[in-house]
Legacy VTK file of the C-alpha trace (Angstrom):
# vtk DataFile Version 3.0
C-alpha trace
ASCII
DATASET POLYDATA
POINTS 87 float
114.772 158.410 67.117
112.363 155.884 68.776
110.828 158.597 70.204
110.000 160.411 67.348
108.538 157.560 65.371
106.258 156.767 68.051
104.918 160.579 68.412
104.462 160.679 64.388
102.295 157.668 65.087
100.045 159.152 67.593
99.363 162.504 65.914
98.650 160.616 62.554
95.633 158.587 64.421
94.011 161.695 65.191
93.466 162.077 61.989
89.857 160.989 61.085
90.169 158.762 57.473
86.652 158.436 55.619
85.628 156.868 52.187
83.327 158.965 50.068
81.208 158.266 46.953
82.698 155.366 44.523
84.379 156.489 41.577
84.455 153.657 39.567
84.065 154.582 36.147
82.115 151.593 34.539
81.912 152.661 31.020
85.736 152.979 30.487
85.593 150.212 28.270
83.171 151.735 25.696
85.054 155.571 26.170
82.546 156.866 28.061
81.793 158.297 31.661
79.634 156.111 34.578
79.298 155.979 37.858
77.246 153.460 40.231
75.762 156.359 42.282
77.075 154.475 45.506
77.951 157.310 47.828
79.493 155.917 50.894
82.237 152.921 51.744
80.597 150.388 53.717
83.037 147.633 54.535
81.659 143.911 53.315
83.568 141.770 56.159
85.211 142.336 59.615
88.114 145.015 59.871
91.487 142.734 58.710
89.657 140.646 56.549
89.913 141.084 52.591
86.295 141.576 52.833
86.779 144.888 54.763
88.217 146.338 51.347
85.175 145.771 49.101
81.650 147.703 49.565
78.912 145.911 50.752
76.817 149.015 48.476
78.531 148.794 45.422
81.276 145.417 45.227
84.411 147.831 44.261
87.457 148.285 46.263
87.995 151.098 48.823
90.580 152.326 46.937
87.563 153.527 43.875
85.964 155.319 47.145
86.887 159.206 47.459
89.706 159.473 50.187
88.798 162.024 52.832
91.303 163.223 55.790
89.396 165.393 57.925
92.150 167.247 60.316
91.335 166.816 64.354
92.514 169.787 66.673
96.966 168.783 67.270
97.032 167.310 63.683
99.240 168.584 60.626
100.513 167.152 57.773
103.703 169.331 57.507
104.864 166.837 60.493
105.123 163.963 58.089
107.056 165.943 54.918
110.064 164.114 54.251
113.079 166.356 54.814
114.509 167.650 51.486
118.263 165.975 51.064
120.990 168.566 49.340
122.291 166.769 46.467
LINES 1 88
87 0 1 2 3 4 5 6 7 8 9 10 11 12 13 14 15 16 17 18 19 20 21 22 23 24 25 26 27 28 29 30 31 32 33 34 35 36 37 38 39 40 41 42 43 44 45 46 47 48 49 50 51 52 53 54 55 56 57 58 59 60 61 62 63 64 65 66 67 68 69 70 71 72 73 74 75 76 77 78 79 80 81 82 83 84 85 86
């Protein structure tokens, strides 16, 4: 079982994680559409800081930032589906 966890591990790294253009919507408040224009995640502060999760560009969390998983050759996702349990 060990085993196993420890392989999951190492094909999930080579999976290449960016942060795309912000999609903050700024004018939610007045019911309408905004966006800053920022386009790319650039981390504020050192990697394990809570700095590293705001944009230097645009001062909104990663998580407003368009996810991207870009697949590298020995990488699948269908690895990590949970198992289906019979009920």
């Amino acid at each position: 079982m060990m085993n196993l966890q420890k392989e999951r591990k190492v094909s999930k790294d080579r999976g290449v994680v960016t942060y795309e253009e912000c999609r903050k919507n700024h004018a939610a408040s007045i019911g309408k559409y905004a966006v800053d224009g920022c386009c790319e995640f650039m981390p504020a502060g050192e990697e394990g800081s809570s700095a590293a999760l705001r944009c230097a560009a645009c001062s909104c969390h990663r998580n407003f930032h368009k996810k991207v998983v870009r697949q590298t050759e020995g990488f699948c996702h269908c690895c990590f589906s949970k198992p289906s349990t019979p009920k």
